[in-house]
N, C-alpha and C positions, 0 to 999 in steps of 0.2 A: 504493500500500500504506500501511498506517495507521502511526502510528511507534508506537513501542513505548511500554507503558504506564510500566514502568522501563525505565533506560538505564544502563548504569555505564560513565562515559569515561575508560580508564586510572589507575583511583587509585593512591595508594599511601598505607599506611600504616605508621608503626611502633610499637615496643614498648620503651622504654626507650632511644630513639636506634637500635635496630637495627630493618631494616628487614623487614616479615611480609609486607606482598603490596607487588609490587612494578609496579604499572602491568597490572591487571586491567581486563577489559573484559565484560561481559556485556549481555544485553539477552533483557524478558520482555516478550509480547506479552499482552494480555487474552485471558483466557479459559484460557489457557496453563496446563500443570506442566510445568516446566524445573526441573532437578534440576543440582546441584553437587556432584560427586565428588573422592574425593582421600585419602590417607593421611592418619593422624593428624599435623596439627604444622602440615599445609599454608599453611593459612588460612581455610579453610572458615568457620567460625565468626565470625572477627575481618571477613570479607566481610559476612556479617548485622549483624554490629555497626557497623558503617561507613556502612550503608543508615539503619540504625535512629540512628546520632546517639550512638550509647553508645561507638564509640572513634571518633575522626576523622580524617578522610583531610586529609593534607596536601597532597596534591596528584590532581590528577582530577576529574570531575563527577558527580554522581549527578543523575538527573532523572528525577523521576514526574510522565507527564502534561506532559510537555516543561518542567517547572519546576524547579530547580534545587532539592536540599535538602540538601545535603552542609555550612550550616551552621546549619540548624532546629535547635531544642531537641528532645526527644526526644516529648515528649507534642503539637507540632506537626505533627509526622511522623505521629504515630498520627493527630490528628485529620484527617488528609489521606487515610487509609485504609490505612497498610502497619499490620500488627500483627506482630508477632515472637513465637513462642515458643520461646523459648532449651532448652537439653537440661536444663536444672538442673531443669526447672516450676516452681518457684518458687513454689511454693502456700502461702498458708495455711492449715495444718496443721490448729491447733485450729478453725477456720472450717468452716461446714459446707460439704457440696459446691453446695447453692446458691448460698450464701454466697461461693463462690473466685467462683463462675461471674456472680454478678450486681457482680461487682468490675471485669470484663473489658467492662461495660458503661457503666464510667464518663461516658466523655464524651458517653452518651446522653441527652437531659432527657425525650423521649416516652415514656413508661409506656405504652403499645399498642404500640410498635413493640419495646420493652425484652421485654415478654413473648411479642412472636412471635419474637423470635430465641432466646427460652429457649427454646419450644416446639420448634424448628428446631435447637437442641443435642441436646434430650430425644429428640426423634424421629434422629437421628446415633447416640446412644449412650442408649440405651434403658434401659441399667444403672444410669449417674445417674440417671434417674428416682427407681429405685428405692429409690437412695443418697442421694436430695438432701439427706436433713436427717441426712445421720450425717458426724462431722468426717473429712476430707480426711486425717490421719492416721490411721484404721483401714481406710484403701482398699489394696489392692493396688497394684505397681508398675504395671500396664497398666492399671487404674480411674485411679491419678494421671495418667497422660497421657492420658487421656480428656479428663478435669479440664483440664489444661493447655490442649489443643487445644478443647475446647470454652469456657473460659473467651475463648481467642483468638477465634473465632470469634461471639463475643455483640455487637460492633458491626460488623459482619458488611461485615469490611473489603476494601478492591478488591484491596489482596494479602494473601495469607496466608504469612508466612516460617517452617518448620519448617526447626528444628536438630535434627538426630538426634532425630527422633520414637520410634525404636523401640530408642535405647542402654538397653541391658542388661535389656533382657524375654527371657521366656522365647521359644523359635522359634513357638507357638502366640499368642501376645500378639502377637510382631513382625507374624503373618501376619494380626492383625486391624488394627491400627494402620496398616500398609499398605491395607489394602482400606479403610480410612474415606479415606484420602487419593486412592483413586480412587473412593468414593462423593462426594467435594468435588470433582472431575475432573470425574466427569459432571451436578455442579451446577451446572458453568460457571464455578468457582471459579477464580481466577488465584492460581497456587502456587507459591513458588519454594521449592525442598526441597532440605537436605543431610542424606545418611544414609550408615549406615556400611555398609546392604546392599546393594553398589555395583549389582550385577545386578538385584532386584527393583526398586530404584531408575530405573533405565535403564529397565527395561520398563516400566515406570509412567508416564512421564514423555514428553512431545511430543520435547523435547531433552533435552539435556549437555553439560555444560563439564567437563572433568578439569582439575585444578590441583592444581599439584606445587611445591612450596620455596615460595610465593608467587607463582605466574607461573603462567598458564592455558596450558595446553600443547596444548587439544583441545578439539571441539566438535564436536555433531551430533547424528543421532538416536541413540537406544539401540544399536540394530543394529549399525550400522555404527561405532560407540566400543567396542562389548565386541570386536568382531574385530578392531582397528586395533592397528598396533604400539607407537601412542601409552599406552592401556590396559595394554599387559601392560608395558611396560616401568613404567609409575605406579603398578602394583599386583603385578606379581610381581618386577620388577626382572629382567627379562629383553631 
C-alpha cells in the first residue's frame, strides 16, 4: 500500500505555554477528502496551522511525500503543494476578483499554465467569471468564499486544506460550497476539510477524525462516526 501523501506523527502544540493539541495523529492519502470534526475550541484550526508552518508544533512530525516539514517557512510549504484556506478569506477587498485570484498564483512563472488554472476556477464557479473585474468587497458572503477557494486553488496544489468553508453562509450558500468541495472530490483532488456541518461533512468525505480538548478521540468512515458513541458524546455531550 502507498504511504500516505501527509502524515501527522503525534504533535503537539501550544498557545501561550498552555497546551491546544496535544499528540494528534492523522494521515491523508492522495486522491483522498478526509474531513476533521470537532467542537469549537478543539483545535481544529490551530491543526491547519501546524501543517501550514503559521503556528509550530513543538513536538511531532508532519510529513508530505514522506519528507519532513514541520520546520519549512510557510511559502516553502506552499511551494511543495499544501495550500490552506483559513475561514477568515483573507481577501483583498478593494482588488478585483481576478485580481485576489491571480494572487493565489504566485509562485507560478508559466503564463499558459497560470491561465488554464484561471480557466479551471472560472469553469468551478462560473459566477467569478462574471465578477472578475468588480472588487472583492461588493461580492456576497458565499461569492467571497468562492474567491477564497478559488484563489486556493490557482496553483493547483497536491492538497487543498479548507477551514470552515461554509462559516456563516446562509443554509442555500452552505449547500453550494459543499457541492464545489465534492465537485474537487470527483476531480481527484486530495482534501483535507474542517467544517462546522459535522454531518454533511462526514458524508462528503472518504474519512474522519473527531477531536475533542486537543486529542483525537475517533476515526473512520462517515457512517460509522455519526453512529458511534464516540460522536455523540463530542457533539451532544451525551
Amino acid at each position: 500500500m502507498a504511504a500516505p501523501i501527509l502524515e501527522i506523527r503525534n504533535i503537539k502544540v501550544r498557545y501561550s505555554g498552555l497546551p491546544v493539541l496535544q499528540g494528534i495523529s492523522l494521515s491523508v492519502n492522495s486522491g483522498e477528502t478526509v474531513c476533521v470534526v470537532g467542537a469549537n475550541g478543539a483545535g481544529k484550526s490551530t491543526l491547519l496551522r501546524a501543517i501550514m508552518g503559521t503556528q509550530r508544533a513543538f513536538e511531532g512530525q508532519i510529513l508530505f511525500s514522506g519528507r519532513e516539514i514541520q520546520r519549512l517557512r510557510t511559502e516553502e510549504i506552499v511551494r511543495l503543494g499544501i495550500v490552506y484556506v483559513p475561514e477568515e478569506k483573507m481577501l483583498f477587498r478593494p482588488l478585483a476578483v481576478e485580481e485576489n485570484l491571480l494572487l493565489g498564483a504566485y509562485i507560478l512563472s508559466d503564463a499558459h499554465r497560470i491561465e488554464e488554472n484561471l480557466d479551471f476556477v472560472y469553469a468551478l464557479f462560473p459566477r467569478l467569471k462574471e465578477r472578475r473585474l468588480q472588487p472583492a468587497s461588493t461580492l456576497s458572503g458565499g461569492e467571497q468564499q468562492m474567491v477564497a477557494i478559488g484563489r486556493g486553488l490557482m496553483s493547483r496544489p497536491q492538497i487543498l486544506m479548507l477551514d470552515e468553508p461554509s462559516l456563516g453562509l446562509a443554509p442555500k450558500l452552505v449547500d453550494e460550497v459543499l457541492d464545489t468541495v465534492r465537485r474537487l472530490k470527483t476531480e481527484g483532488m486530495t482534501i483535507l476539510l474542517v467544517e462546522q456541518n459535522v454531518r454533511e461533512a462526514l458524508d462528503l468525505s472518504d474519512r474522519g477524525y473527531v477531536i475533542q480538548t486537543g486529542r483525537m478521540v475517533g476515526e473512520g468512515n462517515g457512517k460509522d462516526l455519526l453512529a458511534s458513541d464516540t460522536f455523540r458524546q463530542a457533539f451532544l455531550g451525551i
